[in-house]
N, C-alpha and C positions, 0 to 999 in steps of 0.2 A: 265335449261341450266347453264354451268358453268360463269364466269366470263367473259363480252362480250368483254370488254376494259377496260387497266388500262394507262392513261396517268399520265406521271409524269413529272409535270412541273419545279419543282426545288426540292432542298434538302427538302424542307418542306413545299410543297405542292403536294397535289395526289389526282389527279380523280379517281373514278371508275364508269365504266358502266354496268348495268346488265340489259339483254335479257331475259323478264321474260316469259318463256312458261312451266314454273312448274304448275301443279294445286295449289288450293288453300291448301289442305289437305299435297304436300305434300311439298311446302313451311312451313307449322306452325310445323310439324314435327323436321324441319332443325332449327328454332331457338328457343332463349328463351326472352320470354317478362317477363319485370315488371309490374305490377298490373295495373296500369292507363293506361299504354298502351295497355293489353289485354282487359278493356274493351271500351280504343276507336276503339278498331279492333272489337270485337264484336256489336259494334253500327257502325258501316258500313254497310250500304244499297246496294253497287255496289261490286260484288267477284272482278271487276278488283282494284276495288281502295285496296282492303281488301290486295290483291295478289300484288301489287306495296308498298305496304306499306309494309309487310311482304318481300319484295326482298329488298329492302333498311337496312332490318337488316341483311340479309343477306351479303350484301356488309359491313355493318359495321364487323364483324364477318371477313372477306377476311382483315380489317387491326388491327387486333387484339382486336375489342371494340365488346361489344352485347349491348344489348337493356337498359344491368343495368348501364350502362357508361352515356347517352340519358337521357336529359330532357330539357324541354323545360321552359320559362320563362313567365311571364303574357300577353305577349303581343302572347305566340303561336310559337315564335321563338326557336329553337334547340341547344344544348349545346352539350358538351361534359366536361365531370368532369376534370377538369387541364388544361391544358395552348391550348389546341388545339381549332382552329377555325372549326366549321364545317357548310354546306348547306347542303340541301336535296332535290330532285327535279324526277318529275315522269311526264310522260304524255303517256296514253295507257302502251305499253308493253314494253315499258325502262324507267329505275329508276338511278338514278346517284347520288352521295354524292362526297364532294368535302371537304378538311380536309387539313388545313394550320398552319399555325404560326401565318399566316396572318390574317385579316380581309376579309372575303371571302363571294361571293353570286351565286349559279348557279343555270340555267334554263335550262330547255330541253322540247323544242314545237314540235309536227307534222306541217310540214308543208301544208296548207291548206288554197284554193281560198277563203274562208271566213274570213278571216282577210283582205282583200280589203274591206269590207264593214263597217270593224271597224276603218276603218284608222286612220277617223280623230276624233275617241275619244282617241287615245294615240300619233299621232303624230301632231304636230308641227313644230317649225323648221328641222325638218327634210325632211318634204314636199316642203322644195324648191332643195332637191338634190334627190329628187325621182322619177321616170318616172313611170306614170301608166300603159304604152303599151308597157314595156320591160318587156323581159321575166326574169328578176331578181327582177321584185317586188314584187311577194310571199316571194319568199329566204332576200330579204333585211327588208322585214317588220316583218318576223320571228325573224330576228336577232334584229331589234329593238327592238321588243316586250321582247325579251329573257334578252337583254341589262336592259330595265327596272326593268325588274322582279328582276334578280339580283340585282339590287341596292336595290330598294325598300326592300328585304331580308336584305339586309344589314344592311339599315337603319332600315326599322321596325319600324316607327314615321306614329302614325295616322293623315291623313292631305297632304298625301302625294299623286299628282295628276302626273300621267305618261306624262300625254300632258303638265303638265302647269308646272311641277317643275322639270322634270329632260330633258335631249336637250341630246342625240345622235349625234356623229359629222360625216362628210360626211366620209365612206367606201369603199373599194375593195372587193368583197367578196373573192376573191384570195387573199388577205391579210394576211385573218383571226385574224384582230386585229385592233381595234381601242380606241377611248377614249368618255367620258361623261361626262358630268358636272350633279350637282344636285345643286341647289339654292331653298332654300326651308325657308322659314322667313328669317333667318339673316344668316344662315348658308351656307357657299358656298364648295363642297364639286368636287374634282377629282377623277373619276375612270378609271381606263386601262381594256379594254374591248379585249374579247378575244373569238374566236367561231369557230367551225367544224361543219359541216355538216354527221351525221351516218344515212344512210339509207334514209328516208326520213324526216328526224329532223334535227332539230337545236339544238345545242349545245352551251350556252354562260356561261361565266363564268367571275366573276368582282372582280378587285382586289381595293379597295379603298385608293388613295394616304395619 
């Protein structure tokens, strides 16, 4: 499939979204990888993860970068050669990259009844502005969850606990924006939190003050 969504947030920032219902075959056709990375794709166990990871070059490729642009740092985190900020982010059959000036983190979750069971191993204060018997607590726990991930992206600091170091602040989900704090040893840290709903996912994306 072509390119699902391109939001563009400002001059120099850009989502993209891609709806991956290519095969695996001929996704690998459409790009080109560097060495390290063809053989973390070839040590792939799962064709969805193989075929998400493969549509994410592809999205790089929709803003002018391939796979030789791409590299990642010791900790696992993703680069891009020169001044551009970049995330990365997949779950089932959408894949999204996010590409700033800025200091940038995004997630993309299915939304799904089993993240009630996880709650309270990633939230905290946040559980005193959550109702469990409203029909918006899958959707607002998705976006927590999404919130965190993107930080923690951001960050990239081992040590770093969803429930215990970073606080999501109360939401509208008609908003589609709010903010988070990260307090983590000495370090106290603002982020402006941002998200959409496509399909049945969540979409969050964090910009770091």
């Amino acid at each position: 499939m072509p390119l699902f969504k391109t939001i563009q947030i400002n001059s120099t920032t850009q989502i993209l979204v891609w709806k991956v219902t290519e095969s695996y075959a001929e996704l690998l056709e459409q790009v080109v990888l560097n060495d390290s990375n063809r053989i973390r794709l070839d040590g792939m166990k799962s064709e969805m993860h193989q075929r998400a990871f493969l549509s994410v070059r592809k999205l790089l490729q929709e803003t002018g970068h391939t796979d030789l642009d791409l590299y990642y740092d010791e900790f696992g985190k993703p680069h891009l050669h020169g001044e551009k900020h970049i995330s990365i982010t997949h779950s089932h059959n959408f894949s999204a990259i996010i590409i700033s000036d800025e200091t940038v983190g995004i997630d993309i979750e299915l939304q799904r009844d089993k993240i009630t069971r996880i709650a309270d191993k990633f939230c905290d204060s946040e559980l005193q502005f959550l109702e469990s018997q409203s029909d918006e607590y899958v959707r607002k726990l998705t976006v927590i969850w999404g919130a965190k991930e993107a930080i923690f992206k951001i960050r990239n600091e081992k040590g770093i606990s969803f429930k215990d170091h970073i606080n999501v602040y109360e939401f509208d989900l008609n908003v589609k924006q709010n903010k988070a704090t990260l307090h983590f040893n000495k370090l106290i840290k603002d982020f402006n939190i941002h998200f959409e709903e496509i399909e049945d996912f969540t979409l969050v994306y964090a910009f770091e003050n």
